[in-house]
C-alpha positions in Angstrom: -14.5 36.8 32.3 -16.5 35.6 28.9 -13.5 34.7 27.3 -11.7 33.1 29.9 -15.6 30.9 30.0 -15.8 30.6 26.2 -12.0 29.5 26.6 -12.6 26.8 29.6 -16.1 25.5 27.0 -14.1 25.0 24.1 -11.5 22.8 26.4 -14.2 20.5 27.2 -15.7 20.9 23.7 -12.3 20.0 22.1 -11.2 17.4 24.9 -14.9 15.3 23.9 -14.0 15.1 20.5 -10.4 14.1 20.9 -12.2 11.3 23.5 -14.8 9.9 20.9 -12.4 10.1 18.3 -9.8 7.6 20.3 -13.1 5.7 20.9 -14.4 4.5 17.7 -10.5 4.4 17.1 -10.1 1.2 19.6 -13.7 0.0 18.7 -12.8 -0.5 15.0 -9.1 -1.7 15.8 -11.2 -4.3 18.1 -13.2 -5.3 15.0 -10.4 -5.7 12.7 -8.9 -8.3 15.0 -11.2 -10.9 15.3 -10.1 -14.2 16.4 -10.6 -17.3 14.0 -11.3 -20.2 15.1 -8.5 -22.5 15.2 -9.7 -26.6 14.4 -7.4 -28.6 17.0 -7.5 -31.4 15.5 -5.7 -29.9 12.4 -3.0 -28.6 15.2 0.6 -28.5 14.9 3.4 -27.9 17.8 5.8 -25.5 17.3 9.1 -24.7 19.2 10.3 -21.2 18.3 14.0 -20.2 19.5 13.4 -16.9 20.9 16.7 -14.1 22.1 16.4 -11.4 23.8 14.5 -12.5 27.2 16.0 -11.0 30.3 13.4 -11.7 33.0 9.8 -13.4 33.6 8.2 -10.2 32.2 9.5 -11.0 29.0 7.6 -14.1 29.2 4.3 -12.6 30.0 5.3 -10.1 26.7 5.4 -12.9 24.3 2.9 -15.6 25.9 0.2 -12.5 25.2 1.6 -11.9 21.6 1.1 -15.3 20.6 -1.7 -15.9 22.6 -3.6 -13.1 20.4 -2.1 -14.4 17.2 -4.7 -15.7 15.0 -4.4 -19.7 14.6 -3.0 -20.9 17.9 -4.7 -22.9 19.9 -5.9 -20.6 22.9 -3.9 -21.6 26.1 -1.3 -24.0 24.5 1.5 -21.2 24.9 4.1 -22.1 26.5 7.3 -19.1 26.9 10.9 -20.5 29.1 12.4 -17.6 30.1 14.9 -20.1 31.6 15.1 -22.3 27.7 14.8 -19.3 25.7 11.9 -20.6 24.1 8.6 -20.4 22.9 6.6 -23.5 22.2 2.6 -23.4 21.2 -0.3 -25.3 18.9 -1.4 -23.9 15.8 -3.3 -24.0 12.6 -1.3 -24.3 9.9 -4.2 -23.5 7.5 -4.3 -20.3 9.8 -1.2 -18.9 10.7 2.8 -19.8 9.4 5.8 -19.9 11.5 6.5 -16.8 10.3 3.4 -15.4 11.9 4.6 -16.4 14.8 8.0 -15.3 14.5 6.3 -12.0 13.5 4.5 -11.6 16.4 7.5 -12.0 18.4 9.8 -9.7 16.9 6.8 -6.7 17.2 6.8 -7.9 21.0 10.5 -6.6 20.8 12.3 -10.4 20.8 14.0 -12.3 17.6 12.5 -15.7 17.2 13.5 -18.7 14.9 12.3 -22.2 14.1 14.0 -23.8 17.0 14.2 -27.7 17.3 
């Protein structure tokens, strides 16, 4: 009976570390992505060509990406599951089309400069 207690406290004992450990994992990750400011006045548009979209969830995927993408203009996303296309404000002093491109593709899309 002691060891199946010492066994049941070092569960909980092990499963508190693991929990602070994730923790201070997502607190720091939080940190390391802090948003700039973007200066709309300085804002470009931007239509990205973007395959791979089968529904409106795909949408939702990629509005978020870019949304959190440092340099565009919160709120100016715009994702056409319908178009295939992506369209958005940004800083160019901030973020490249390639940025954005970037953040599609690690949503799981392909993206390109579209017209």
């Amino acid at each position: 009976m002691k060891n199946l207690m010492f066994l049941v406290s070092l569960l909980f004992l092990l499963a508190g570390l693991a929990f602070t450990a994730c923790s201070s994992e997502e607190a720091s990750s939080e940190d390391a992505a802090a948003t700039v400011v973007v200066d709309e006045s300085k804002a470009e548009t931007i239509k990205l060509a973007v395959n791979g979209m089968t529904c409106q969830g795909c949408e939702s995927s990629i509005t978020q990406a870019l949304a959190e993408t440092n340099g565009v203009v919160s709120g100016s996303v715009v994702v056409s599951f319908n178009d295939n296309t992506a369209e958005m404000k940004y800083d160019p002093a901030v973020a490249s089309a390639d940025d954005l491109i970037n953040a599609v593709k690690e949503a799981g899309y392909e993206a390109s400069v579209g017209e």
